[in-house]
N, C-alpha and C positions, 0 to 999 in steps of 0.2 A: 717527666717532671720538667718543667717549665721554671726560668729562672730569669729575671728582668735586674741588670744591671745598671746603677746611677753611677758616674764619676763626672763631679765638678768639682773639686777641692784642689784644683789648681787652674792654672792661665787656661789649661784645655777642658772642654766640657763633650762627653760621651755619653751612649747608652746603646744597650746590647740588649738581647732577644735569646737566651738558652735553653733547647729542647733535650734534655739529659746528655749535656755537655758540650752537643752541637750548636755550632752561633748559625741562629735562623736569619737574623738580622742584626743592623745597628749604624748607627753615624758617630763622626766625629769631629768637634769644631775647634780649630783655636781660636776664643773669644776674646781673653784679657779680662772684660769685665761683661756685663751682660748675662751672666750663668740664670738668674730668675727668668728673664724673658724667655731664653730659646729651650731651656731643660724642659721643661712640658709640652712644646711642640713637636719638640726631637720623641720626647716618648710617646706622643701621641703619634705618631708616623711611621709606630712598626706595627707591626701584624697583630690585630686583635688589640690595638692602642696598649702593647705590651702587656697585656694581660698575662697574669704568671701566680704560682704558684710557691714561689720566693721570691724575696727580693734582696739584692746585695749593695751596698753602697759602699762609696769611698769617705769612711769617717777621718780623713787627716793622716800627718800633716798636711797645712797646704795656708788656701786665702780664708780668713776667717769668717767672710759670707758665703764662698763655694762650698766651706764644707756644712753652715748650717743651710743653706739649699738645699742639696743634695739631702740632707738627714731629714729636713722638713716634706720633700715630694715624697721619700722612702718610707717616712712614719703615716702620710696622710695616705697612698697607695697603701700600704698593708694595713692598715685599720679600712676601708673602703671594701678592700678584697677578701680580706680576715687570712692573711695568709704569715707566715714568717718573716721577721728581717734579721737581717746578718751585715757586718761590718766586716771590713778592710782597710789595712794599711795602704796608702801612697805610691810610699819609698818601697815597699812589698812585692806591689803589682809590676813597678818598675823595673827589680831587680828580676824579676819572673819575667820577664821581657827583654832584658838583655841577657837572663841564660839562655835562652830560646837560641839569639846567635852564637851563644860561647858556653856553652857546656862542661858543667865540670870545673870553673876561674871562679876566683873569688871577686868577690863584687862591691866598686862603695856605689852608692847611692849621692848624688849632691842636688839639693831641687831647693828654689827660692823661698827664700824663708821670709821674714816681719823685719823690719828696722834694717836692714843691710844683712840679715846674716842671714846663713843657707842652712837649709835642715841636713843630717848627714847618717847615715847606718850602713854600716858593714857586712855581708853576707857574704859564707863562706862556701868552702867548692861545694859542701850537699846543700846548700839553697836555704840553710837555716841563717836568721840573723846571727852574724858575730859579734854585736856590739848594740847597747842602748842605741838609744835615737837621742840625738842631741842638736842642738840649733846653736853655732856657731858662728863668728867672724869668717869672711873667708883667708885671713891668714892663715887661723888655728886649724880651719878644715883642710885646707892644705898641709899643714903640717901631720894631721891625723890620719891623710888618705895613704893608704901604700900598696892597696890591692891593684892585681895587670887589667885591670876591667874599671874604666870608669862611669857612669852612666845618671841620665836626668839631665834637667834643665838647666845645670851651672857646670856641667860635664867640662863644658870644654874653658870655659873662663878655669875654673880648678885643676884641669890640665896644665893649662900653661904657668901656673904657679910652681908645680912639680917638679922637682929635680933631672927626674927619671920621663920615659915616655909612656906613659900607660894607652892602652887602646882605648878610645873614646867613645863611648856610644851615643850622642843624646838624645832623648828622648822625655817624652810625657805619660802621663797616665791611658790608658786606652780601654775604656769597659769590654772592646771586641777582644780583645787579650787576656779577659778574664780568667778562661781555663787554663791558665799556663800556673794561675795560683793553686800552691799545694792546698787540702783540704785543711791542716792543721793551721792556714792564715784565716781562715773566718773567724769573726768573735759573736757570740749573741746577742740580739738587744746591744746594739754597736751605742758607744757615746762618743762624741765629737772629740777628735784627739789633735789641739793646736798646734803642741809640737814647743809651748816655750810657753812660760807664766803669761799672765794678762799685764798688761800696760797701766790698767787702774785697780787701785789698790783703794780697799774701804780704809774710811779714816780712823784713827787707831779711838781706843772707847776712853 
């Protein structure tokens, strides 16, 4: 079984190639912005233009055109292909990325959030989230972090707000990292998960 991985829902943009759990193939770019242009060449550039048998995306948190990219190549490939899609958390894959080097630690998550503030979740030493997902100021998420594992894209800025010295990992999203997600993180039929209310607000009746 064949499993074609999207992540752009943050600064970095991926895509993976899974042959029953085995990564066949995959790239991965830090872009910043640009995820529409290069997400389709990158998936055209793996074996059999990623043809697969499912497909996984990164539905959020993250940038709020990365993640409707990503959702929009994932729904237009599995309608094309007629095959499954499935969703994922972010801060999920991440924290499944830093157990990979520290096994067993509890885990915060801190990754760039909307208006100044950073997305944050908790994961505990068996790998399950400890804690909702919340988008935060980065004082309060500092104040909130206290696991020995820190990791993501605001890792090390939330470090040095920290009391204590936590180990720092940072890091990004990575599709080739896929398999490192427990089965019980996919969601079905994934919807876009921003990670913090919308900015505009209908006007009241």
């Amino acid at each position: 079984m064949r499993r074609l991985v999207i992540d752009s829902a943050t600064e970095a943009c991926s895509v993976a190639l899974f042959d029953d759990g085995h990564l066949v193939a995959g790239s991965h770019a830090m872009l910043g912005r640009g995820h529409a242009e290069q997400l389709v060449p990158m998936i055209a550039a793996l074996p059999d233009n990623g043809r697969a048998d499912r497909i996984a995306v990164n539905a959020g948190p993250g940038s709020f055109t990365g993640i409707r990219v990503g959702l929009a190549a994932a729904r237009a490939l599995a309608l094309a292909w007629d095959v499954p899609i499935e969703g994922y958390s972010s801060l999920a894959l991440v924290a499944a990325m830093a157990r990979a080097a520290h096994p067993d630690a509890e885990i915060d998550v801190v990754m760039t959030g909307g208006h100044g503030e950073w997305f944050c979740q908790s994961f505990g030493a068996d790998g399950a989230a400890a804690g909702d997902l919340a988008s935060l100021p980065p004082e309060a998420a500092a104040a909130r972090s206290a696991a020995g594992i820190v990791t993501g894209s605001q890792a090390e800025v939330l470090a040095e707000r920290r009391d204590d010295q936590p180990i720092v990992n940072p890091q990004w999203p990575d599709a080739r990292a896929f398999a490192l997600l427990a089965p019980d993180a996919l969601r079905a039929d994934p919807l876009p998960r921003y990670g913090r209310a919308p900015d505009a607000q209908l006007p009241a009746a």
